[in-house]
DRENDO-1510 file (C-alpha; in Angstrom, 1 decimal, always signed):
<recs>
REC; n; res; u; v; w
REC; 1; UNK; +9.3; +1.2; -8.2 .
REC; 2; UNK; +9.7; +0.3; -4.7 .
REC; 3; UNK; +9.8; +4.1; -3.5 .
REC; 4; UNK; +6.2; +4.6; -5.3 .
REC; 5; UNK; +4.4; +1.7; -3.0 .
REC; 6; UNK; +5.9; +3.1; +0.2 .
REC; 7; UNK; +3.3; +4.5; +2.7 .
REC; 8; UNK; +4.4; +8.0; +2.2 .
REC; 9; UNK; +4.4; +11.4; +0.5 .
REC; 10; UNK; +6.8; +12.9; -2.1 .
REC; 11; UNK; +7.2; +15.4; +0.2 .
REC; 12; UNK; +8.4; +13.2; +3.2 .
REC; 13; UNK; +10.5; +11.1; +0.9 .
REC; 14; UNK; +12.2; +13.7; +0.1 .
REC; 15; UNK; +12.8; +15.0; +3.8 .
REC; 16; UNK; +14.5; +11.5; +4.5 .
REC; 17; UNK; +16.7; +11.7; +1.5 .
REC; 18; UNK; +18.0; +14.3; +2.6 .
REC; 19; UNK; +17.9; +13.2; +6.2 .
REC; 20; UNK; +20.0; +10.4; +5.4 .
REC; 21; UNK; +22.4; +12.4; +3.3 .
REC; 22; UNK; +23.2; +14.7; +6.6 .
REC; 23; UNK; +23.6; +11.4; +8.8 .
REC; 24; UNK; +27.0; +9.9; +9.3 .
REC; 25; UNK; +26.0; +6.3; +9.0 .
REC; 26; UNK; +23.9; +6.7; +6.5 .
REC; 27; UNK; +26.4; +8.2; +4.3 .
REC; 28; UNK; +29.2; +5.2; +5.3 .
REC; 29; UNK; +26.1; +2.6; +4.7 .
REC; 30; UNK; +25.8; +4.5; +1.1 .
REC; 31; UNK; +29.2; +4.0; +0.5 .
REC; 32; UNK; +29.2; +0.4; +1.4 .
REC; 33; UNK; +26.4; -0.5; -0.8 .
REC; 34; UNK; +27.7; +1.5; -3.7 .
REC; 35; UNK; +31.2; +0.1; -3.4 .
REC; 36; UNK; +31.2; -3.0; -1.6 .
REC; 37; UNK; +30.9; -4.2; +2.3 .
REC; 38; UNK; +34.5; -4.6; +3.6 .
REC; 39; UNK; +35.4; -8.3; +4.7 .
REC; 40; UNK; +36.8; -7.9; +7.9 .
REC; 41; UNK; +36.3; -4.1; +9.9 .
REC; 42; UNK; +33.2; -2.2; +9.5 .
REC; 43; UNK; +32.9; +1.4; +10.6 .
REC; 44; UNK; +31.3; +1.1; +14.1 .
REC; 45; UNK; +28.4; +3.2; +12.9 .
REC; 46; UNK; +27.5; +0.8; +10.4 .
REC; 47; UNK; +28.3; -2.6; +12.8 .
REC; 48; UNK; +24.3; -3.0; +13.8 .
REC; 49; UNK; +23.4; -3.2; +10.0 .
REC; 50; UNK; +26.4; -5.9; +9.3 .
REC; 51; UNK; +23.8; -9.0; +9.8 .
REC; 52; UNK; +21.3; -7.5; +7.2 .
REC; 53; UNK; +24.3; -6.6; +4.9 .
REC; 54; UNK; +22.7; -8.1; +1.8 .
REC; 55; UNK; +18.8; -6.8; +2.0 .
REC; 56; UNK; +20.8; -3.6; +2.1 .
REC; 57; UNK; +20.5; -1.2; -1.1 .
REC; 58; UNK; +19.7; +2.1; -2.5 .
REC; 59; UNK; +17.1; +3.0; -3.9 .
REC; 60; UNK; +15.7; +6.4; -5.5 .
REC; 61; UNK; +18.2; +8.0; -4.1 .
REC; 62; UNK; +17.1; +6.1; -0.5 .
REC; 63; UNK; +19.2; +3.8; +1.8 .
REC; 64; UNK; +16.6; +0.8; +2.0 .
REC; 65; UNK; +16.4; -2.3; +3.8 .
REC; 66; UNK; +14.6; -4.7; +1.7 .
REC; 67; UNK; +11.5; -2.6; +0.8 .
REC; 68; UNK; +11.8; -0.2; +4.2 .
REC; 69; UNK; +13.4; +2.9; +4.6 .
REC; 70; UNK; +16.6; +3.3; +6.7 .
REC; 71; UNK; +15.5; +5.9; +8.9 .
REC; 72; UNK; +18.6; +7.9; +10.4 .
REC; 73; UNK; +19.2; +8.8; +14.1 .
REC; 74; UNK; +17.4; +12.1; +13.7 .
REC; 75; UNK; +14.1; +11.2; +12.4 .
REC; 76; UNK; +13.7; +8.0; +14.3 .
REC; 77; UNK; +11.5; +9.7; +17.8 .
REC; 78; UNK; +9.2; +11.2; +15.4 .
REC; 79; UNK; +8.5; +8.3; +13.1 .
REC; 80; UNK; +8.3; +6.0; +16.7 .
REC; 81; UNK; +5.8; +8.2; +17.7 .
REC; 82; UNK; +4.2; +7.8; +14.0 .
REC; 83; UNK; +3.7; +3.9; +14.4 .
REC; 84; UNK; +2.6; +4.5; +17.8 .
REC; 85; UNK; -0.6; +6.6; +17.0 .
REC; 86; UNK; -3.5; +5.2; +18.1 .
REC; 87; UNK; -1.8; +3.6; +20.1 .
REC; 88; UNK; -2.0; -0.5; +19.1 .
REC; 89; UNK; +0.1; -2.4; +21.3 .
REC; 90; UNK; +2.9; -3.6; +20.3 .
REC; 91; UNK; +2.5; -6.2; +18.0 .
REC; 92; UNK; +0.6; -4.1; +15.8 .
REC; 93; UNK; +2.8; -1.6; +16.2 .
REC; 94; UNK; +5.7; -3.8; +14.9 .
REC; 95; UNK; +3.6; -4.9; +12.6 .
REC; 96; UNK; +2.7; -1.6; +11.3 .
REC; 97; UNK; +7.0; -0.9; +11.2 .
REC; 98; UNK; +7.4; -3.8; +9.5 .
REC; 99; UNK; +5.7; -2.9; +6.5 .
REC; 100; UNK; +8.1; +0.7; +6.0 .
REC; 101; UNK; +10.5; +1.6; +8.2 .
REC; 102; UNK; +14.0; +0.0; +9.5 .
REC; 103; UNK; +16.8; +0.7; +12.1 .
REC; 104; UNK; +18.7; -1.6; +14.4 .
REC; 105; UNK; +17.0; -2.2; +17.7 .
REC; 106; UNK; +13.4; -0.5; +16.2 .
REC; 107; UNK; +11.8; -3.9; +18.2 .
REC; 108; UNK; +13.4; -3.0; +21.4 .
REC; 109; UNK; +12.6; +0.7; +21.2 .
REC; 110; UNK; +8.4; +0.3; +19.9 .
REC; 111; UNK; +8.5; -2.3; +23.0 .
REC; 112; UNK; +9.8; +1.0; +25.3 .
REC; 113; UNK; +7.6; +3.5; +23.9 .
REC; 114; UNK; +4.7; +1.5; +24.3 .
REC; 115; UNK; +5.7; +0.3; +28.1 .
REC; 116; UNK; +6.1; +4.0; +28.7 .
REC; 117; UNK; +3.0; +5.0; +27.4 .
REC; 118; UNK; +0.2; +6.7; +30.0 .
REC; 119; UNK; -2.5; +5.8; +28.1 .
REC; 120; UNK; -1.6; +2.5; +27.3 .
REC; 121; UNK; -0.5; +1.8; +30.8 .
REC; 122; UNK; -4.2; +3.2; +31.7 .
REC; 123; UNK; -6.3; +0.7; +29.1 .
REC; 124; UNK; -4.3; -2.3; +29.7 .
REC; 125; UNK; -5.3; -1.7; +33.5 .
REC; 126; UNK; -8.9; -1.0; +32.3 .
REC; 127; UNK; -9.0; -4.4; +29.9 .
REC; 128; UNK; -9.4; -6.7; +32.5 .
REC; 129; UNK; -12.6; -7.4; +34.4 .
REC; 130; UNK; -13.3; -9.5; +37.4 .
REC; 131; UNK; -15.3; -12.5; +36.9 .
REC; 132; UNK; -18.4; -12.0; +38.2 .
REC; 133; UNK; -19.9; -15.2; +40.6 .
REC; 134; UNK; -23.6; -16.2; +40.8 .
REC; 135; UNK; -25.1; -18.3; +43.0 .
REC; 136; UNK; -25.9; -22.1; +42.4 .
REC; 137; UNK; -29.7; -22.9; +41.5 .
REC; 138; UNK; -31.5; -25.0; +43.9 .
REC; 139; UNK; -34.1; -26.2; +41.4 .
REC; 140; UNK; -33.9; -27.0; +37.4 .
REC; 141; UNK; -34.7; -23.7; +35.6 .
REC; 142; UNK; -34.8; -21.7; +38.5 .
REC; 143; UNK; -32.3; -19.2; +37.0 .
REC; 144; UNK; -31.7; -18.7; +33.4 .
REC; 145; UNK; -28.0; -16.8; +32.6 .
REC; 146; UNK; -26.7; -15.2; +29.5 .
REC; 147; UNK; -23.8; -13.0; +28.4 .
REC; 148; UNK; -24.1; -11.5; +25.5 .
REC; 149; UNK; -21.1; -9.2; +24.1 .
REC; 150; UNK; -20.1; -8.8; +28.0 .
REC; 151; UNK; -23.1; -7.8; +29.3 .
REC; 152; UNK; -24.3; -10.4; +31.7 .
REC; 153; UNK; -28.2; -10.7; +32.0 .
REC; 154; UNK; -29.4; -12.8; +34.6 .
REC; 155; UNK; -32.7; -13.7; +35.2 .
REC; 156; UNK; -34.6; -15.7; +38.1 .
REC; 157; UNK; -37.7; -17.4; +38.3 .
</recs>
């Protein structure tokens, strides 16, 4: 049921399954779900997810956090690059993660890709305009201002 409402196809489920069933910490995070968490030690691959121990399950044959994927070590660049098209910023983009996909640190690493970005470097430069200054009136109505979805009119009588 979950699988079915997840923003993607059969096809790329499938890749992920089996994804995750090449991937070491995957397969130590399957066994920990399916048999129990141990008390004390925890393979060092599978430390990071210790916190979020009980959102952890399978499901459909996938390692899910909660209602997101687990997406192992090998897919992780391309589906960053994924949630980065269009590039949003990052809020969005987290936002946009936050809704499929997990992995420890995913925050961290759509914070990097975005600081790194050219072309978000370039519009984030571009997004700020200086504030234009007009001169002071002498008389009432002399001039008449307006801005209007940033375009400044300015009239004088």
């Amino acid at each position: 049921m979950i699988t079915s409402s997840l923003p993607a196809s059969s096809r790329r489920l499938d890749e992920l399954r089996v994804a995750q069933c090449k991937d070491e910490t995957c397969q130590k995070l399957t066994d920990y779900v399916l048999k129990g968490w141990p008390s004390k030690e925890v393979h060092t691959l599978c430390a990071p997810y210790w916190q979020n121990r009980y959102e952890i399950s399978v499901q459909d044959r996938l390692l899910m956090r909660g209602c997101r994927i687990i997406i192992p070590k090998s897919h992780q660049a391309e589906v960053l690059n994924q949630i980065h098209e269009g590039h949003l910023g990052i809020t969005k983009c987290r936002a946009r993660a936050r809704c499929s996909v997990y992995w420890p640190g995913i925050s961290k690493a759509i914070e990097e890709k975005i600081k790194s970005c050219t072309a978000c470097i370039q519009e984030s430069r571009n997004r700020h305009q200086p504030v234009i200054p007009t001169s002071f009136p002498e008389r009432p109505w002399e001039a008449l201002g307006l801005d209007l979805l940033n375009t400044r009119i300015h009239c004088t009588f």
